[in-house]
C-alpha positions as CSV (number, residue, x, y, z in Angstrom):
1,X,10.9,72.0,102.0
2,X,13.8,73.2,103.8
3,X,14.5,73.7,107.2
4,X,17.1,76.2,109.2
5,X,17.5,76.0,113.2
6,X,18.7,79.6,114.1
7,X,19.4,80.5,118.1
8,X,17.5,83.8,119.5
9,X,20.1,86.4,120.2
10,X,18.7,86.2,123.9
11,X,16.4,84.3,126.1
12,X,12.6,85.5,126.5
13,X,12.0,85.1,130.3
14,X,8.6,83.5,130.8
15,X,5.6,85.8,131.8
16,X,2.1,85.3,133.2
17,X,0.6,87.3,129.9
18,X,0.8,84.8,127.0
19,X,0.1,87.9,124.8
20,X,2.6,89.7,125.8
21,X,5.4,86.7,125.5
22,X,4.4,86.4,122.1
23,X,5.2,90.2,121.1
24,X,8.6,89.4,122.9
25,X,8.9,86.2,121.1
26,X,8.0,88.0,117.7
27,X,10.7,90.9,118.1
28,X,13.2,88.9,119.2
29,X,12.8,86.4,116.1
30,X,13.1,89.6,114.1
31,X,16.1,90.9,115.5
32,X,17.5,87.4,115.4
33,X,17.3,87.2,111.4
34,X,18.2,90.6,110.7
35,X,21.1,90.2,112.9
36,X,21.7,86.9,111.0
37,X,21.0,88.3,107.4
38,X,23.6,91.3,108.2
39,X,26.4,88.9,109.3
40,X,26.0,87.0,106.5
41,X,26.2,89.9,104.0
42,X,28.9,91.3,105.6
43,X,30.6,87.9,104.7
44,X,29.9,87.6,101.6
45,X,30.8,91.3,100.9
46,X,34.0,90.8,101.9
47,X,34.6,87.1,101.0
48,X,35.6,85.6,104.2
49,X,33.2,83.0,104.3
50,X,32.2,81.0,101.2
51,X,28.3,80.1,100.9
52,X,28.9,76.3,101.6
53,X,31.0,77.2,104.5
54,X,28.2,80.0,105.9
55,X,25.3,76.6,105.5
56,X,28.0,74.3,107.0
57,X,28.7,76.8,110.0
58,X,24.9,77.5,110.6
59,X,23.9,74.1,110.9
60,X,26.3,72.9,113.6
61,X,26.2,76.2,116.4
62,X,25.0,73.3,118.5
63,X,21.8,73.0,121.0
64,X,20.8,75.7,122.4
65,X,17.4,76.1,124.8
66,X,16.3,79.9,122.8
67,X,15.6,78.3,119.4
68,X,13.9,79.5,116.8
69,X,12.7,77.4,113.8
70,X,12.1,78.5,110.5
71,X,10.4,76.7,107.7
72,X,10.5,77.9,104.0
73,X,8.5,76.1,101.0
């Protein structure tokens, strides 16, 4: 299994409505990977960044409280 710590772009400010934090919580994960997958093509496309260095630079951005954690098996 491997595992890949990526920040949210922005805080989700707490509400009363669980329902509703969820929804924010699911769009904001969204726009977190999408903004994350586009960055990372654009790399690549242009060959700034080499994959190993892309891993190497995702995996040490450092603590940060808006955290979303995805798993992939």
């Amino acid at each position: 299994m491997l595992e890949e710590v990526v920040p949210l772009l922005s805080v989700i400010p707490a509400s009363p409505r669980p329902q509703h934090w969820l929804v924010m919580l699911e769009e904001k994960m969204r726009n977190t990977l999408v903004q994350c997958l586009a960055e990372c093509v654009e790399r690549r496309l242009h060959g700034r960044e080499s994959p190993s260095k892309l891993l190497e630079l995702m995996t040490t951005l450092g603590e940060n409280p808006g955290l979303a954690v995805v798993l992939i098996s």
